[in-house]
C-alpha positions as CSV (number, residue, x, y, z in Angstrom):
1,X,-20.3,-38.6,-8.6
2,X,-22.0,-41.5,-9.8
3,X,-23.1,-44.2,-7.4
4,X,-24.0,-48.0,-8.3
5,X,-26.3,-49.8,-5.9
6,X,-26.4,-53.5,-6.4
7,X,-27.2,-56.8,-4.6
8,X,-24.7,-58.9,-5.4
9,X,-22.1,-59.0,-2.7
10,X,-21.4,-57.2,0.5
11,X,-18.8,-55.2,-0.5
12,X,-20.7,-52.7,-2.0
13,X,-23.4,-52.4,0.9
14,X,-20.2,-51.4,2.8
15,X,-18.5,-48.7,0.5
16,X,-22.1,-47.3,0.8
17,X,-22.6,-47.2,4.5
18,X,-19.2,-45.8,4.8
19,X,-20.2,-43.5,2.1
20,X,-22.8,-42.3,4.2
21,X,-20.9,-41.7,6.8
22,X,-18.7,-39.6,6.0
23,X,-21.3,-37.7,3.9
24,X,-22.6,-37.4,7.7
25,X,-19.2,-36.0,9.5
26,X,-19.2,-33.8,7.2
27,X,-22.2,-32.4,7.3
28,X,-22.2,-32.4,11.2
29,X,-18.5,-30.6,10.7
30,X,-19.9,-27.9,8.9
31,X,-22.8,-27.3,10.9
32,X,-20.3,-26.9,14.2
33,X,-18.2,-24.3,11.9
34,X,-21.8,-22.3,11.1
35,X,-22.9,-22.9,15.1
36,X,-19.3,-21.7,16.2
37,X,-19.5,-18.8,13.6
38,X,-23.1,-17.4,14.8
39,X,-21.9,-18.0,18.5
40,X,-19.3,-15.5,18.1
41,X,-20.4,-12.5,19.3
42,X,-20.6,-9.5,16.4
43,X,-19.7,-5.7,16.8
44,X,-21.1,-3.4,14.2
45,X,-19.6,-0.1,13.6
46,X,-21.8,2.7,12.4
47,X,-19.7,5.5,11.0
48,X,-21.5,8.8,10.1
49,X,-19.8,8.7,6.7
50,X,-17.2,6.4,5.3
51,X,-16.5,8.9,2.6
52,X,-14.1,10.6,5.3
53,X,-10.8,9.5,5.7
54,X,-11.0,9.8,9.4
55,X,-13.9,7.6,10.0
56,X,-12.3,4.7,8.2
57,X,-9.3,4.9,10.3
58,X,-11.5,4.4,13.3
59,X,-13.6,1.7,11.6
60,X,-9.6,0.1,10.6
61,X,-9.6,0.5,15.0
62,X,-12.2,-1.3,15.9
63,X,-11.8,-4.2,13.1
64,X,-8.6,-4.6,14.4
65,X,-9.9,-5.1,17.8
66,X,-12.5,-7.3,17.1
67,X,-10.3,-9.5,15.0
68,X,-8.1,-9.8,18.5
69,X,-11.3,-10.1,20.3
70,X,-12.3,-13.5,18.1
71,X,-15.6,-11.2,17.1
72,X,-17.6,-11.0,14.0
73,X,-17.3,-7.5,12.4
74,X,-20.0,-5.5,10.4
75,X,-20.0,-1.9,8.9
76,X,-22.3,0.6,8.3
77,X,-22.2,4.2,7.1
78,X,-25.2,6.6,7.7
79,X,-24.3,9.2,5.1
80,X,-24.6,12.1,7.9
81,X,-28.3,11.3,8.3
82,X,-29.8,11.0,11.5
83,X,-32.8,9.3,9.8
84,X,-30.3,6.7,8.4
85,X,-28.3,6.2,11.3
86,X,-31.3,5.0,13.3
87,X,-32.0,2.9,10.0
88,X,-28.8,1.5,10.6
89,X,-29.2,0.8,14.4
90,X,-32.2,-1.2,13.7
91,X,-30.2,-3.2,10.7
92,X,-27.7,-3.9,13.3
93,X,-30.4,-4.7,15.8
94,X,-32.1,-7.6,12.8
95,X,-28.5,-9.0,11.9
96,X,-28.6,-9.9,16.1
97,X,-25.2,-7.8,16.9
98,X,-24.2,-7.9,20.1
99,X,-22.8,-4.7,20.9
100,X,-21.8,-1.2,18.3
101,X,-19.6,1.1,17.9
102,X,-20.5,4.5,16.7
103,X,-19.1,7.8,15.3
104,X,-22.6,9.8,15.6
105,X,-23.9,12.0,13.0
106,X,-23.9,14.7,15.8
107,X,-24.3,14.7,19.3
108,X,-28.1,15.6,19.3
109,X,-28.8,12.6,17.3
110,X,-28.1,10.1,20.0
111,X,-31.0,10.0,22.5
112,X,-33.1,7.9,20.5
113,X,-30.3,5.3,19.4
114,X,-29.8,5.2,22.6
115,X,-33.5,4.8,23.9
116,X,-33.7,1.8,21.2
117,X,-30.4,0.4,22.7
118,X,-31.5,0.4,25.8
119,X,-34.3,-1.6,25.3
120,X,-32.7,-4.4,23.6
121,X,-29.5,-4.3,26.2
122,X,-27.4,-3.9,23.3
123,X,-24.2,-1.7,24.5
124,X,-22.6,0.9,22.9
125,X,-19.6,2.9,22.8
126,X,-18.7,5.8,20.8
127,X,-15.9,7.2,18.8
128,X,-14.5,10.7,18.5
129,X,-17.8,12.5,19.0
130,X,-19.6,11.8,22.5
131,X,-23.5,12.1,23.0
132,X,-25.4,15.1,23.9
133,X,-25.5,16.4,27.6
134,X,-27.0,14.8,30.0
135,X,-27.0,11.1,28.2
136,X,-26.1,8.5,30.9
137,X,-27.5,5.1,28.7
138,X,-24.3,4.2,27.2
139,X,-21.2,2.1,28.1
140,X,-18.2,4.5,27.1
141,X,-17.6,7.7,25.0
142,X,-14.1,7.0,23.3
143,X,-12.8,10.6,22.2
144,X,-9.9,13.3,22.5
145,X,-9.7,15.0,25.8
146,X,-11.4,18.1,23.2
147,X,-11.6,20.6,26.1
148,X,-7.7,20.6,26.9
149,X,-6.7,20.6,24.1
150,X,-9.1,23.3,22.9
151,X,-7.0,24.8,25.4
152,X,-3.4,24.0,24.7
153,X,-4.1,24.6,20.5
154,X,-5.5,28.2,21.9
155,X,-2.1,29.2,23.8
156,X,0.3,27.7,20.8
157,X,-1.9,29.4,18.0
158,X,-1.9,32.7,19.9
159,X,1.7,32.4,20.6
160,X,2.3,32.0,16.9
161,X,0.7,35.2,15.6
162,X,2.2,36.9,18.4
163,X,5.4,35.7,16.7
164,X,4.2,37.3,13.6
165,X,3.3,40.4,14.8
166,X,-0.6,40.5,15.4
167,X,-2.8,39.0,17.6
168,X,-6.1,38.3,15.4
169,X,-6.9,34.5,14.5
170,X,-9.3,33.4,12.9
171,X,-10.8,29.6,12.8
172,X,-12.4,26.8,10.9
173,X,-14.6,24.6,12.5
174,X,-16.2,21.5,13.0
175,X,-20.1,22.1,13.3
176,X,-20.7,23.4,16.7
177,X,-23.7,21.1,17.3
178,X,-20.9,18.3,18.0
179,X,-20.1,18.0,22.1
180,X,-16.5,17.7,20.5
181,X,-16.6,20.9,18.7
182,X,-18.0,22.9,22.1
183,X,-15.4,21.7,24.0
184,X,-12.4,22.3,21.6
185,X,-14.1,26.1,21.2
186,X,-14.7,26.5,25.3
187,X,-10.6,25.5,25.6
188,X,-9.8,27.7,22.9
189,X,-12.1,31.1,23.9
190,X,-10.4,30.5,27.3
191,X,-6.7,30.6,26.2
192,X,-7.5,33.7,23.8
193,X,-8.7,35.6,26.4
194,X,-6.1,34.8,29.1
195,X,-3.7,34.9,26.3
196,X,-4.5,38.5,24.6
197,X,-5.4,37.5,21.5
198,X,-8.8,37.9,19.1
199,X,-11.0,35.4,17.5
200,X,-11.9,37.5,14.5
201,X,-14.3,34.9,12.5
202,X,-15.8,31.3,12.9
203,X,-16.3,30.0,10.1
204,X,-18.5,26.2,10.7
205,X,-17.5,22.8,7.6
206,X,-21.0,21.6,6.1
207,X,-19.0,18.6,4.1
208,X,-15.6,18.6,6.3
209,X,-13.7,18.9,2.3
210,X,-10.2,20.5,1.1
211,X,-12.2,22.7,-1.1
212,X,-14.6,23.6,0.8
213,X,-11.9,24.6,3.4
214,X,-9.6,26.2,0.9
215,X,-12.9,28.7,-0.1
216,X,-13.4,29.5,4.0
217,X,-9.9,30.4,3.9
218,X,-9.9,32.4,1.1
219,X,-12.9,34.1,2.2
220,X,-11.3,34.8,6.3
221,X,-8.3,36.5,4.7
222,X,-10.3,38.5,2.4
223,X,-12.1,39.8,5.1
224,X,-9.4,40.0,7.5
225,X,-5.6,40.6,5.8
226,X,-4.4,41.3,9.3
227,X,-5.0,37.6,10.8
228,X,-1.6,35.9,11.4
229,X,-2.8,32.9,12.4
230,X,-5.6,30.4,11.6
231,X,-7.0,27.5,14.3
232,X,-7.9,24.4,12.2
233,X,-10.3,22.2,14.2
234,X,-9.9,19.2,11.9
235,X,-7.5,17.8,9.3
236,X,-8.9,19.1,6.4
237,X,-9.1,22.6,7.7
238,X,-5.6,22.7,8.1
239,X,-4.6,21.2,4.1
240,X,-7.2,24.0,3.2
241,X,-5.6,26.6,5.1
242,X,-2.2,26.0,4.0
243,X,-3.3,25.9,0.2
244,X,-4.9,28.8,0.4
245,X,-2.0,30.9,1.9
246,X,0.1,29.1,-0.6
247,X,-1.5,30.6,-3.4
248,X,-1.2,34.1,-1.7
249,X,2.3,33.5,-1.1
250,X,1.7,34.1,2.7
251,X,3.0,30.6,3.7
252,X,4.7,30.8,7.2
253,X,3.6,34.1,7.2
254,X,0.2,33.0,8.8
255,X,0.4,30.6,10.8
256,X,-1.9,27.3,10.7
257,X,-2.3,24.6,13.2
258,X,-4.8,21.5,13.7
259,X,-6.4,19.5,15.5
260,X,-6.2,15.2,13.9
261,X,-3.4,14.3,11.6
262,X,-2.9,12.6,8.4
263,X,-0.3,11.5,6.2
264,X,-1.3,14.9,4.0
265,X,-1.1,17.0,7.0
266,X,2.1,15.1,8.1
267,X,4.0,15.9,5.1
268,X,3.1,19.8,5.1
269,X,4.3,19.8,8.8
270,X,7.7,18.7,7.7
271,X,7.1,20.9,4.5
272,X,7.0,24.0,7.3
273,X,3.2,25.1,5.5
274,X,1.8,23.8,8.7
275,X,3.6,25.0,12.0
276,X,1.7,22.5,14.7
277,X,-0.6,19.3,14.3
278,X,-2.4,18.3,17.8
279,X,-2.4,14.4,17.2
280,X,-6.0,12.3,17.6
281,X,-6.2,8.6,17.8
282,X,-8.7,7.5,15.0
283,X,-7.3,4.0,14.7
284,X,-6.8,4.6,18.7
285,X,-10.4,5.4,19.5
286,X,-12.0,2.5,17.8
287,X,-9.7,-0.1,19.2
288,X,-10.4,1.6,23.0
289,X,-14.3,1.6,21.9
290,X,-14.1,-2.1,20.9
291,X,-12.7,-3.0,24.2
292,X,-15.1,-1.6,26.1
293,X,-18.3,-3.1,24.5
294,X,-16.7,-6.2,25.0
295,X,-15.8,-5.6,28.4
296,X,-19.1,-5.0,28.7
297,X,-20.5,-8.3,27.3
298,X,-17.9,-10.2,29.4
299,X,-19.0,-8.3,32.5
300,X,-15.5,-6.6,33.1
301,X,-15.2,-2.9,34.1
302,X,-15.8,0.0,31.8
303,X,-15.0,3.4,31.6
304,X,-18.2,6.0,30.9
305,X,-15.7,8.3,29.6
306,X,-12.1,7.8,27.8
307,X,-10.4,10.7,27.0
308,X,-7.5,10.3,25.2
309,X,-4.8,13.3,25.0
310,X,-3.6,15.0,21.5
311,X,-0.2,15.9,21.9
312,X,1.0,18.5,20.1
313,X,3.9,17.6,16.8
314,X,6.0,20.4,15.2
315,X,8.5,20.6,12.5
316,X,11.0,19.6,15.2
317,X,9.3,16.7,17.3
318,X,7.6,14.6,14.8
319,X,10.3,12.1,14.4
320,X,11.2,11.6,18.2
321,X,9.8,7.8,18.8
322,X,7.0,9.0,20.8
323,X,5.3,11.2,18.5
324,X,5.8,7.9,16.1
325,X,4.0,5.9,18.3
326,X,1.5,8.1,18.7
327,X,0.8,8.7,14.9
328,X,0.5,4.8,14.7
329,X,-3.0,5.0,16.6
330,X,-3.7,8.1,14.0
331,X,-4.0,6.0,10.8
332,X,-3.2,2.9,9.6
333,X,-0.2,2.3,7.6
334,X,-2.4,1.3,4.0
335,X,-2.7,5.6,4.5
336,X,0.4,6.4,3.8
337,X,3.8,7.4,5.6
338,X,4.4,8.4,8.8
């Protein structure tokens, strides 16, 4: 824009000044916009690893909830490293967040995110995986009630190789340094043993994969072709599982059953190569997380701890409208069917 200043007449004096002017409101306009924008408050999310579907889902929770919440939204990913989670807290910490939302690496690793949070009066909630024992510096621990349905996955699984004949089960695990993990094994020990049935091998994910769990598998019925059934702690477990015993022709023969849910583990349920999925709320917990940091920045109660309850879906039930209003809180509908 080219502007010609002259003397001669007060007409262009005036276009000018008005010139100005409005040059002015609109600065001052988009300075209120920034202002309002860094007023907001801002929730980061730090997932353990973004590379799993299931931490997405929860960070597709709590974006969801802050959008409804009118607060800014960041993401981070620690790459299951301790080292870089902390990294992450104190990125969060320098952007000026106001409150986060975490899936921890593991349990163990949260006493010192927590001693940092403390400090700086930041709160935070976590998702799907509480803190270790004993932690009390923290506004809420979103997860599954683990330990009852630990329990109830026990008594079904146990009821299903009974079904088939035998009573050995074996199971594939999340890594049993996770509070969530140790509660789903204390439910499920405690239902074997009233139930009369034997946990024959444990075998722990390092990279929570299909492959990974396929080779487990694979390896548990080697070792033991008498199991007829096989407890799946996680979604992955379960797909594993079922390919596996697919290859050996032994589907619906051995029985498989998890714990979490996913359009993948939905459509072998209806397929029959999964007998029983135990449903967890990944979009669920991080919208129930996100309320209750921001319950806590508005001063409005909180719960310490939010267990929410996996029911269990079968061949049979997972088209009755509950169990489709549950799976809605599973994963969002960009993952597929439900």
């Amino acid at each position: 824009m080219n502007l010609t200043l002259s003397n001669n007449g007060s007409g262009s004096g005036k276009s000018l000044k008005s010139l100005i002017a409005a040059t002015a409101l609109l600065a001052c306009a988009a300075l209120s916009q920034t202002a309002f924008a860094q007023s907001k408050p801002t929730i980061a999310y730090i997932a353990p690893s973004l590379d799993i579907s299931y931490w997405q889902w929860v960070a597709y929770g709590v974006k969801q909830r802050a959008q409804e919440l009118g607060m800014n939204y960041v993401e981070l990913t620690s790459e299951n490293s301790p080292a870089k989670q902390m990294d992450n807290v104190h990125t969060a910490l320098t952007r000026g967040v106001s409150a986060i939302v975490m899936g921890p690496v593991s349990s163990t690793s949260t006493p010192p995110v927590l001693r940092v949070l403390k400090e700086k009066s930041v709160p935070i909630a976590f998702a799907g995986i509480g803190p270790a024992a004993g932690q009390t510096d923290f506004t809420s621990a979103v997860t599954a009630n683990n330990y009852e349905t630990g329990k109830a996955q026990g008594a079904y699984v146990c009821k299903l190789a009974k079904e088939r004949g035998g009573n050995k089960i074996a199971m594939l695990s999340l890594p049993l340094d996770r509070e969530n993990a140790q509660k789903y094994m204390k439910g499920a020990q405690e239902s074997f043993k009233v139930d009369g049935c034997d946990l024959v091998q444990v075998l722990q994910t390092h990279g929570l994969t299909v492959n990974e769990a396929i080779a487990q598998a694979n390896d548990v019925l080697t070792a033991h072709p008498d199991i007829k059934a096989i407890y799946g702690m996680y979604d992955e477990a379960a797909i594993g599982a079922a390919k596996a015993l697919q290859t050996r022709g032994l589907a619906g023969k051995v029985a498989v059953v998890t714990a979490d849910g996913s359009p993948t583990t939905i459509r072998l349920l209806r397929e029959g190569a999964i007998q029983g999925v135990f449903l967890q709320e990944a979009v669920g917990q991080g919208i129930d997380a996100t309320t209750q940091v921001y319950n806590a920045l508005n001063h409005k109660p909180t719960t310490r701890e939010v267990a929410l309850n996996e029911p269990l879906v079968t061949h049979d039930t997972i088209d009755r409208s509950d169990a489709q209003a549950k799976l809605k809180r599973v994963y969002p509908p960009s993952a597929g069917s439900y």
